[in-house]
C-alpha positions, -999 to 999 in steps of 0.1 A, spaced: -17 263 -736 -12 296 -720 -43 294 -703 -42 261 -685 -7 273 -675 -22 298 -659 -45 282 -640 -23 261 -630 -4 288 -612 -34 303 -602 -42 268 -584 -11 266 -569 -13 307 -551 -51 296 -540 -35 263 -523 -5 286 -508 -30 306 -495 -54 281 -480 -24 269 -461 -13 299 -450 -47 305 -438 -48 268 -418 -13 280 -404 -20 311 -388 -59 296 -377 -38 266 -358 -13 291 -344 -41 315 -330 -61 282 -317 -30 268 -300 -26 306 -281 -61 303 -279 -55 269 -260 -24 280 -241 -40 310 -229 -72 294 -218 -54 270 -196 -39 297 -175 -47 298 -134 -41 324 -106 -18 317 -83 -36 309 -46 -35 335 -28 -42 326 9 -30 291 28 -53 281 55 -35 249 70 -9 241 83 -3 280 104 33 294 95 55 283 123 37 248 130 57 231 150 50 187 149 61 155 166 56 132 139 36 100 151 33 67 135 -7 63 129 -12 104 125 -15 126 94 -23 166 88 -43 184 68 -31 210 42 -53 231 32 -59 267 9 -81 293 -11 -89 281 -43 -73 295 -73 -92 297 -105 -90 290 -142 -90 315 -172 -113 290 -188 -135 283 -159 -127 252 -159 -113 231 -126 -81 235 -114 -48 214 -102 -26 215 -73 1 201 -63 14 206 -26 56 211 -30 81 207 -3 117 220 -6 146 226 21 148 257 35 175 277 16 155 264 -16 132 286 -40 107 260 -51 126 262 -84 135 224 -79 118 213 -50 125 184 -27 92 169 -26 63 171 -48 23 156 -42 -9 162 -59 -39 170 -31 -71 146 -27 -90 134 -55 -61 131 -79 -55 167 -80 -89 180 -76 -89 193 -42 -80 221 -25 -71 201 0 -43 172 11 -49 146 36 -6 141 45 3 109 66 30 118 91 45 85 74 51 108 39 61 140 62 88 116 73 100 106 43 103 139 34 121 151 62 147 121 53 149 137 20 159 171 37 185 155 60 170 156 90 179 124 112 156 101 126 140 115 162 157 149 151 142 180 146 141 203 113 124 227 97 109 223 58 92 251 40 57 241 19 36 261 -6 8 251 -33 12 254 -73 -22 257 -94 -24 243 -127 -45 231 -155 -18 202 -163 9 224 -175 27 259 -167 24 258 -126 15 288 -108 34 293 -73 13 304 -45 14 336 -32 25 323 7 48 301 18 52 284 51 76 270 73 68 233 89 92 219 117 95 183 122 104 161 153 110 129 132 100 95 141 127 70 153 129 53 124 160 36 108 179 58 82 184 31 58 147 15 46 149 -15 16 131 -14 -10 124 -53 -4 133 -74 26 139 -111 31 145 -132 65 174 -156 67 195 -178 92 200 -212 108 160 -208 126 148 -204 96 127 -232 78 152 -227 47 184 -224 67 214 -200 63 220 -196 28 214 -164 19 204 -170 -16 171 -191 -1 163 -159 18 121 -162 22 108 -132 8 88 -112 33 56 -90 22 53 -53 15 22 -41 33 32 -6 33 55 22 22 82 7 49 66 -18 63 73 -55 59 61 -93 73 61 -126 73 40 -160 88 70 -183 92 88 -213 108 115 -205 135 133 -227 152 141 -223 184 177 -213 203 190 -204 167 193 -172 151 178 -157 123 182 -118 107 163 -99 82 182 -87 50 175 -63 23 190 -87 -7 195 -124 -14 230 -117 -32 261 -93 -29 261 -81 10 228 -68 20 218 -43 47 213 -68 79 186 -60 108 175 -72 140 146 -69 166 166 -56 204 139 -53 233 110 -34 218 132 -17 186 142 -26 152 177 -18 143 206 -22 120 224 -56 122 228 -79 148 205 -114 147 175 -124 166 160 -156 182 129 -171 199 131 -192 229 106 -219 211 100 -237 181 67 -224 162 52 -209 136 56 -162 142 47 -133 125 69 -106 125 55 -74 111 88 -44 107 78 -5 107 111 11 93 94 46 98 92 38 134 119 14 142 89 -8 156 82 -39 155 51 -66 163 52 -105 170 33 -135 181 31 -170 179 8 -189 158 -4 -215 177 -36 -228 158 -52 -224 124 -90 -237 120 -115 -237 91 -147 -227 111 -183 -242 99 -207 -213 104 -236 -228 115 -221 -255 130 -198 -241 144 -170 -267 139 -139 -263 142 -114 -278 120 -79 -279 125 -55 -274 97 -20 -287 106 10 -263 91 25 -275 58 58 -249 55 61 -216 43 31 -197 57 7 -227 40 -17 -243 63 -33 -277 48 -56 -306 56 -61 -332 23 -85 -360 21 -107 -351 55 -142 -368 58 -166 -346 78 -197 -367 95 -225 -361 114 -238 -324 102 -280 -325 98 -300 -296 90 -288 -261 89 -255 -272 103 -248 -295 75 -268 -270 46 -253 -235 54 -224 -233 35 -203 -205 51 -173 -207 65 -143 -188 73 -113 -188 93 -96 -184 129 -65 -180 142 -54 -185 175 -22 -172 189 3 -161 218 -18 -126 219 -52 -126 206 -76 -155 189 -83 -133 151 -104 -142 121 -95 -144 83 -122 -136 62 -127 -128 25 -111 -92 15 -147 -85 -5 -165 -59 14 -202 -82 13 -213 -115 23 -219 -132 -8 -216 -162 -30 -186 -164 -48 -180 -146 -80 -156 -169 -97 -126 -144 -96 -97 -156 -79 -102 -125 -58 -134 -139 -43 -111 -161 -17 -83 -131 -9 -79 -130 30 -76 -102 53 -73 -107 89 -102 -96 115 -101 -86 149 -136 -91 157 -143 -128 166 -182 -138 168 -202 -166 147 -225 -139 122 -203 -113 104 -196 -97 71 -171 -111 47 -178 -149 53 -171 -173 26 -198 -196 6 -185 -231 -3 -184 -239 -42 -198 -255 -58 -230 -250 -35 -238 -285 -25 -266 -300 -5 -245 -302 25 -211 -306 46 -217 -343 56 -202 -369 42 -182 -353 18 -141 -354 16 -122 -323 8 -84 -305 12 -83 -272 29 -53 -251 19 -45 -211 38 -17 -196 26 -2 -171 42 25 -169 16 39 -137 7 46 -149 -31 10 -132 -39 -19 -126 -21 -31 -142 14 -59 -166 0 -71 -204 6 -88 -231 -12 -112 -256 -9 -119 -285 -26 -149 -310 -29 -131 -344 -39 
């Protein structure tokens, strides 16, 4: 009895010590750990020079650039480029941004868009001038490193509007859902403050652009060549516009639709597609006749539009001609400036058939800004 009460104490001190022994290993592998993801701080910034002095433009960016710091473990190393006010210490900074290739880089590709947005932050007033302060912080993903340098970036800011929405909606008695605010149409985010919309106006009444459909939203106008802050707009005619808003720039671009076609490759027929409402274009139950040959056995197509300014094309997003994929993504539309009857992006009908002719389909574009630009065709 004594002895298996003895080993039973002696098991008990051997499993004390095992742990103890697992404890301190884990402790000296996570210093281990800690201690091999430790950096230098950069010592030298290249780009921007101290000082640099920039008018912010609407299509520019700037390069940022600096020596590369290194890792304890030899390993590759983070960095972030950080922004703060000038009476700040980088201890909580205004604006923080990882450089190219998610991090990677010892380099950061800035639009003057973002530079803008961050001279907002710092309180400088649209087509004011300020001064920020920037520097870099190395990294292995935890326990920063502040540069050695800092440097001092002034900022002529574009002459944008002070108040941007998050989302933005058109309203008002032109519009092809009238003045209730609550039908606002919903226009599409195509960048960080930019906004627009393929829509119905009528003309000789006035329509506005709003940040919200309830409560009492932000209102905005086009004046002259500017966007602003309230007022309301017009056009002269009925028809179907885009407007296209750059809140960064207080800009905005418009023209009148005036024709959408589907366009037979080889053929090179043109057919029309009458507007159905709310940035949809569709043509049901149309017979085409008299295709032979190539004409009626290519089956590419795409799309044009014609319009107060240019004539454009609307092809598939994909980046190669091909047949489709059976993704939805296969008939996304982007809009192309270079009209001719041969280039990339071109659509294949489906199911391939053995020819146009003598066929009856519907033809749908939508330009709605519920989802993606697409269109459909379909063989009936």
């Amino acid at each position: 009895m004594y002895m298996k009460r003895e080993k039973i104490q002696i098991g008990m001190i051997g499993m004390a010590l095992i742990a103890a022994l697992v404890f301190a290993f884990g402790a000296c592998s996570s210093d281990l750990d800690v201690r091999h993801l430790g950096v230098t701080a950069v010592k030298k910034l290249y780009n921007p020079h101290d000082d640099k002095a920039l008018i912010l433009k609407s299509t520019a960016s700037m390069t940022f650039s600096w020596e590369p710091a290194y890792a304890e473990d030899g390993s590759g190393v983070l960095y972030e480029v950080v922004f703060d006010k000038m009476d700040g210490d980088f201890s909580n900074p205004l604006y923080v941004r990882p450089s190219g290739n998610n991090g990677s880089e010892n380099e950061a590709v800035i639009s003057h868009k973002e530079l803008n947005r961050i001279a907002a932050m710092a309180g400088i007033e649209a087509a004011q001038q300020g001064t920020l302060k920037w520097t870099i912080f190395s990294s292995r993903g935890i326990n920063p490193v502040k540069a050695l340098e800092e440097r001092t970036l002034t900022l002529i800011r574009l002459a944008g509007l002070a108040n941007i929405p998050e989302q933005l909606y058109i309203t008002g008695e032109a519009t092809e859902v009238g003045d209730d605010l609550s039908k606002a149409l919903m226009m599409k985010k195509v960048g960080d403050d930019e906004f627009e919309i393929y829509t119905q106006l009528e003309g000789g009444k006035s329509f506005r652009f709003v940040s919200a459909k309830t409560g009492t939203p932000l209102d905005f106008s086009v004046d002259g060549a500017k966007l602003v802050e309230g007022g309301t707009s017009s056009v002269s005619t009925t028809g179907i516009y885009k407007y296209r808003l750059d809140f960064s720039t207080g800009s905005f671009e418009t023209k009148e639709v005036t024709k959408v076609v589907l366009f037979l490759n080889w053929a090179q027929r043109e057919i029309e597609l009458p507007y159905k409402g709310l940035g949809v274009w569709e043509l049901t139950d149309y017979t085409i006749t008299g295709l032979t040959g190539s004409d009626n056995s290519d089956d590419r197509y795409k799309f044009r539009m014609e319009s107060s300014t240019v004539k454009t094309e609307w092809r598939s997003k994909s980046s190669n001609d091909s047949k489709p994929t059976g993704n939805a993504s296969y008939y996304y539309m982007e809009e192309r400036d270079n009209v001719t009857q041969w280039t990339n992006n071109e659509i294949w009908k489906t199911p391939a058939t053995d020819g146009w002719s003598d066929k009856t389909y519907d033809f749908m574009f939508s330009l709605s800004t519920s989802g993606e630009y697409t269109h459909n065709l379909v063989i009936k």
